[in-house]
N, C-alpha and C positions, 0 to 999 in steps of 0.2 A: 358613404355608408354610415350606417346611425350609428352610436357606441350602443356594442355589445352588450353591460350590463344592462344603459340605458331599454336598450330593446326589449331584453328580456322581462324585466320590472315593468313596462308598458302592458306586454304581453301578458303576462299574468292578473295585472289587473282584469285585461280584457276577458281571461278567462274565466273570469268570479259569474260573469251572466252568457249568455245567448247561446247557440243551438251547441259550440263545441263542448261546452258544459254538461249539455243535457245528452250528448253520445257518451261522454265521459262515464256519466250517471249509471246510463244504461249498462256499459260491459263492467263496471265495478257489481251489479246486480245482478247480472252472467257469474263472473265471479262468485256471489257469494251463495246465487243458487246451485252453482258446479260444486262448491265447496260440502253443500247441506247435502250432497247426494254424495259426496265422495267422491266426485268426479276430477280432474285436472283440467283446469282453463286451458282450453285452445291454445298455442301460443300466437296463431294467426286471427281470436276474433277481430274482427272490425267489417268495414264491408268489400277489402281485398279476397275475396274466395277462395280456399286452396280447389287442388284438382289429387286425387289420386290416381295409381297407373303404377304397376306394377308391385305395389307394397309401401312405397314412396310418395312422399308428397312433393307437389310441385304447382307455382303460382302460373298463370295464364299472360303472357304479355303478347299484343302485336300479331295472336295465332301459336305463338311458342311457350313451348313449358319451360320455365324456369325450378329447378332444384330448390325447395326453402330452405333458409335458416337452420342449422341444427346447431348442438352445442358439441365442446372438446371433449374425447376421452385422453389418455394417456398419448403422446407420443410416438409415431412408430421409429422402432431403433433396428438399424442394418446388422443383418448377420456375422455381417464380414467387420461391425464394429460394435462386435456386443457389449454392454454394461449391467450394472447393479440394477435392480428394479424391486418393488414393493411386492405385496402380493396381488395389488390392483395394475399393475403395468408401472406404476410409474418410478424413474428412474432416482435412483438411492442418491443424495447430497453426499456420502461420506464414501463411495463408488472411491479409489486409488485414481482414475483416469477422471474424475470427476473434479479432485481433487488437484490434481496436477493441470487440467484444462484451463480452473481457475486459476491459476499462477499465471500460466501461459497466455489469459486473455488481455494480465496488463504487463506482461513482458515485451519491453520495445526492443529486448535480443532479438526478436521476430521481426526485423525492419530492414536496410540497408544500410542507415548511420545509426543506429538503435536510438532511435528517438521515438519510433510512431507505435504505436502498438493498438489491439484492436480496440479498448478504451478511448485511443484518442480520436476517431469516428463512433465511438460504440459506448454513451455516455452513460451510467445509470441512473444520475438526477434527470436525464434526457429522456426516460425514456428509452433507455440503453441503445437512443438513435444520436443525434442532432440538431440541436435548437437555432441553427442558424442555416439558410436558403442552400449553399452551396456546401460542402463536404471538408473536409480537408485532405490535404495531399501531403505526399515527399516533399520534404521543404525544396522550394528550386523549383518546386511543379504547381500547376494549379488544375482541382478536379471541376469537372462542371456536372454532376449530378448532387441532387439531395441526398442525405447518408439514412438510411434504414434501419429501423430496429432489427435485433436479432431476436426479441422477445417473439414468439411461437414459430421462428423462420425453422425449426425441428418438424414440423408439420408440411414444408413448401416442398416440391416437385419442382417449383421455378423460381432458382434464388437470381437475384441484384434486377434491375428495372427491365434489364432485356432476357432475363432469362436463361445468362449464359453458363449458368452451371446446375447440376440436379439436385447436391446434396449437398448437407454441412462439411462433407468430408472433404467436395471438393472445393467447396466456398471460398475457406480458410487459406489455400495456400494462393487463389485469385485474387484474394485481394491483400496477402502479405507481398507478395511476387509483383503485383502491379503497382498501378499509380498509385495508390493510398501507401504502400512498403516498403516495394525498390527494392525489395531483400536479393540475395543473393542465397541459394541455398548451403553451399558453402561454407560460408561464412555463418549463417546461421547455425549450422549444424556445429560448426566451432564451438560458437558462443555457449548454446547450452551443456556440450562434452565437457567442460572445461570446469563447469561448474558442479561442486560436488553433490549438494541437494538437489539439484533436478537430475545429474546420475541416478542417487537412491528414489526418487519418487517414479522412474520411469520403468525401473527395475519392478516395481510394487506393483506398476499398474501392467505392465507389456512383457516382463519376466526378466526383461536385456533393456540394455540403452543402449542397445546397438547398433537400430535404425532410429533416430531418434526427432529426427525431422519429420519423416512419413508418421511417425507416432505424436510427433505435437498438433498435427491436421486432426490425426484420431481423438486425443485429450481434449481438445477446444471443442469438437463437435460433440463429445461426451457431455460439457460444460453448459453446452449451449442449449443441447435438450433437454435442463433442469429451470431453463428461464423461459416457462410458459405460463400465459395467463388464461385461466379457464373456467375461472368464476367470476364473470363479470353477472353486470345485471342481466344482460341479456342471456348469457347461456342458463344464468338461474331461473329463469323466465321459461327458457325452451325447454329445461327439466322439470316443470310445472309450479313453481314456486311463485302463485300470482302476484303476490306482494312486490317482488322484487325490480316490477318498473313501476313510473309511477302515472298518474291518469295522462300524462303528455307524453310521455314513451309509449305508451300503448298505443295512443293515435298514432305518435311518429311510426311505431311499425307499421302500421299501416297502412300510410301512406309509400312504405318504405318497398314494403309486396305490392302494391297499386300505382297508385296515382305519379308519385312520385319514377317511378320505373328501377330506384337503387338494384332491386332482385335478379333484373337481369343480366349484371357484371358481379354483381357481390353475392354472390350464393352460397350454398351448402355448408359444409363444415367451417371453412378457410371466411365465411364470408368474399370469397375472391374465385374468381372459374380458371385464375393464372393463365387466362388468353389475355390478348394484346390488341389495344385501341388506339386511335389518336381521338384527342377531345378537345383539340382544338386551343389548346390553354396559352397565356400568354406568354413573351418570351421573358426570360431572365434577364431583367438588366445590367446587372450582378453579375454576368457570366457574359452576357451579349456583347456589352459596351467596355470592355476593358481588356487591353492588348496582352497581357499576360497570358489571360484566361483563353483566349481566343491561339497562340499561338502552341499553349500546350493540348487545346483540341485539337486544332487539326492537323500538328503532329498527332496525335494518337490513331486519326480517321486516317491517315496516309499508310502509320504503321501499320493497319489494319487493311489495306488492299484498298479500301474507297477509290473509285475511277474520281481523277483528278475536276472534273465538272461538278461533280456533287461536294466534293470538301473546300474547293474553294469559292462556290454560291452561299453555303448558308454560314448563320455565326450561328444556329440552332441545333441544337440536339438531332440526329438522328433516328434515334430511340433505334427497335429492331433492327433496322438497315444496318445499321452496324456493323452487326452481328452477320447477316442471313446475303446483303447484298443487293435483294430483292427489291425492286422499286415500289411496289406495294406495302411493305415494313416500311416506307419513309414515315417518323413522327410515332410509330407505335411503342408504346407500355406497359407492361404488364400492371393487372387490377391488383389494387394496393391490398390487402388484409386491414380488416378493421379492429381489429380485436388491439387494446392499448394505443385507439388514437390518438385520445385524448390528451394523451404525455409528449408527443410527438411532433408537433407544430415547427415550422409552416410543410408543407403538404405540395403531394406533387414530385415527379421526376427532378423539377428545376425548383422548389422549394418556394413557389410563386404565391402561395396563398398562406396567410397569416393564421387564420382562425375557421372553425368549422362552420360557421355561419356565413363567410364570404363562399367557401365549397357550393354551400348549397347554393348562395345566389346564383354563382356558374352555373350550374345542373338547370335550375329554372330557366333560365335564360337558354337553354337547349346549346350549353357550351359556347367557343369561342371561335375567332379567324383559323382558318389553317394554314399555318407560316408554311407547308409545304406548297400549296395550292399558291400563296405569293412568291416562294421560290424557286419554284420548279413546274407549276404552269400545269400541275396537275393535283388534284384532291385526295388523301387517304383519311380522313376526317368519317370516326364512322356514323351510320345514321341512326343507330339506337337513341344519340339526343337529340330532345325536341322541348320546344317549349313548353314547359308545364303549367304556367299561371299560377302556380302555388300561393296562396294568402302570406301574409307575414305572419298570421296564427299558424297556421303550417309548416313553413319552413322553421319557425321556433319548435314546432314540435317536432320535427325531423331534425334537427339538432339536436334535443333532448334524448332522442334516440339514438341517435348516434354514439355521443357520451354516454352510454349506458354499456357500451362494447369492452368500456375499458374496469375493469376489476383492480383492487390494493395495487399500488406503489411495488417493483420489487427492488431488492437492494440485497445486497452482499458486501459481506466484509471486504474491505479492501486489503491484499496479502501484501504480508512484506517480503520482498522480493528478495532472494538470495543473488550473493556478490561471486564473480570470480574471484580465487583466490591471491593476493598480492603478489607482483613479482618479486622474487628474492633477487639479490643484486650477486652477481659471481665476482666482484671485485674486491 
């Protein structure tokens, strides 16, 4: 593959003449006759066509209507975990549980040996994901998935790659309690009684530090619904703001509703329909070829009931099977969210692709082998990819688009953690 800057800087020369130039031309003209009328640019010109139906817009692919693009409002917050909010919905930084969440995200009392805490998968120079293929574990353990932002996961129906939990509420204690924590709740719940400022702050936020476990699940999910991104270019775009991509983002949406086929996995609000594919992607080497890795999967697929012929055939991900059992889930994942891609790299369940530009080549190429179909002798590979042909003027513009998903850096102070008290010696 070519270097990426190298590519790009090609690319752009290429763009100074010939026809994409001159489409370019045209919707910037759209634009500023939309503008002289008082109109709002389309967010969908180009010559992907939207369809409406029912009030709603939606793009045409295959015979199927796919949901377009929309942009973020506020967050929804659960009843049963109310918090502070604006007068616009969105949820108050200085919220007592908002407050105390943020303690509690880089608190490794929340662990088994207290060393791990959700920072230590959950970076914010990251991304507040993972900049490296594989995830980390309980020291002793090794994970085999790529670790996920938590940035807009306030907005998801289907948290972690298979889906197995609904909410942030119950996110938090899946994956303090599992292979990333090992915590003990016990012992957890010690750890924070014991200490006096998170006493008083739990008091402020929940009345009592009574229950105080079941309320750090509640504080972190309060915490985590104030780290969304919802001003990227794109959403400023889909709020009519035509400025805000620029002549190659334009195209790339448009290929993005079209040609390209992205619309029909990455849709609506979420950019994501949070159904489950396999794509076919290649295996982790990193995870595949290394006896460690390999022996605390399938321990994990045994714990989990896996019939003994499927956990000792692959050194591959299961994806949904996991979870569901079902031989048809063999290799499936949930549609990633694209909103703050760009911080996020490499990509992927198994953390197999470096850069956004190798993504796309995959998609071009109508995806990859199905490691299930070579291990088990039968296919769940789904058929929505196909080759596309895409130009390498194209696929740089679908790039550009992409990168448009992602809005400011966010970052928070890092807390200083309060200490249990010293023991006093009775001697």
């Amino acid at each position: 593959m070519p270097s990426r800057d190298l590519h790009t800087k090609v690319m752009t020369m290429q763009r100074a003449t010939g026809e994409t130039d001159m489409i370019s031309t045209a919707l910037r003209l759209l634009a500023v006759a939309a503008m002289a009328l008082g109109l709002a640019l389309p967010a969908w010109a180009g010559t992907a066509k939207p369809v409406q139906k029912d009030g709603k817009t939606y793009f045409e692919i295959d015979g199927e209507l796919f949901p377009a693009l929309e942009p973020l409002g506020p967050p929804p917050i659960p009843k049963d975990n109310p918090q502070g909010v604006d007068a616009d919905g969105w949820p108050l930084k200085n919220d007592p549980k908002v407050k105390l969440g943020h303690f509690l995200f880089f608190e490794p009392a929340l662990s088994g040996d207290g060393s791990v805490s959700c920072q230590t998968c959950h970076v914010q120079g990251a991304g507040w994901a993972l900049n490296s293929a594989i995830s980390r574990s309980y020291p002793g353990q090794s994970h085999w998935r790529n670790s996920q932002s938590v940035v807009n996961a306030a907005y998801m129906s289907k948290l972690f790659w298979d889906g197995h939990t609904a909410s942030l509420e119950t996110q938090a204690p899946s994956a303090a309690k599992g292979l990333a924590g090992n915590g003990k709740q016990d012992m957890m719940t010690a750890r924070l009684t014991v200490v006096p400022e998170y006493v008083e702050m739990f008091e402020a936020a929940f009345g009592s530090a009574n229950n105080p476990i079941h309320d750090a699940w509640r504080a972190l999910s309060a915490f985590q619904r104030t780290l969304t991104s919802t001003d990227s270019p794109v959403d400023r775009y889909l709020r009519g703001e035509e400025d805000a991509l620029d002549e190659a983002q334009v195209r790339g949406m448009d290929l993005f509703n079209g040609k390209a086929r992205c619309i029909m996995c990455h849709n609506g609000k979420l950019a994501s329909d949070e159904k489950f594919y396999n794509l076919g992607l290649p295996r982790q080497p990193l995870f595949s070829n290394i006896a460690k890795n390999q022996i605390g999967f399938r321990s994990q697929n045994y714990g989990a009931g896996l019939p003994e012929e499927m956990f000792r055939k692959t050194k591959s991900d299961l994806g949904l099977y996991h979870r569901t059992h079902n031989h048809e889930d063999a290799g499936l994942f949930r549609t990633q969210p694209l909103r703050f891609i760009e911080y996020t790299p490499p990509y992927y369940h198994n953390g197999v692709m470096d850069d956004l530009f190798e993504v796309v080549e995959f998609y071009n190429q109508g995806g990859g082998e199905d490691y299930i179909l070579k291990d088990f002798g039968y296919s769940t590979k789904t058929d929505r990819l196909k080759e596309l042909n895409l130009s390498d003027d194209e696929m740089d513009d679908l790039v550009a688009f992409l990168e448009g998903f992602s809005g400011p850096e966010i970052l928070v102070q890092i807390p200083l953690l309060p200490k249990p008290p010293e023991r006093v010696s009775t001697k």
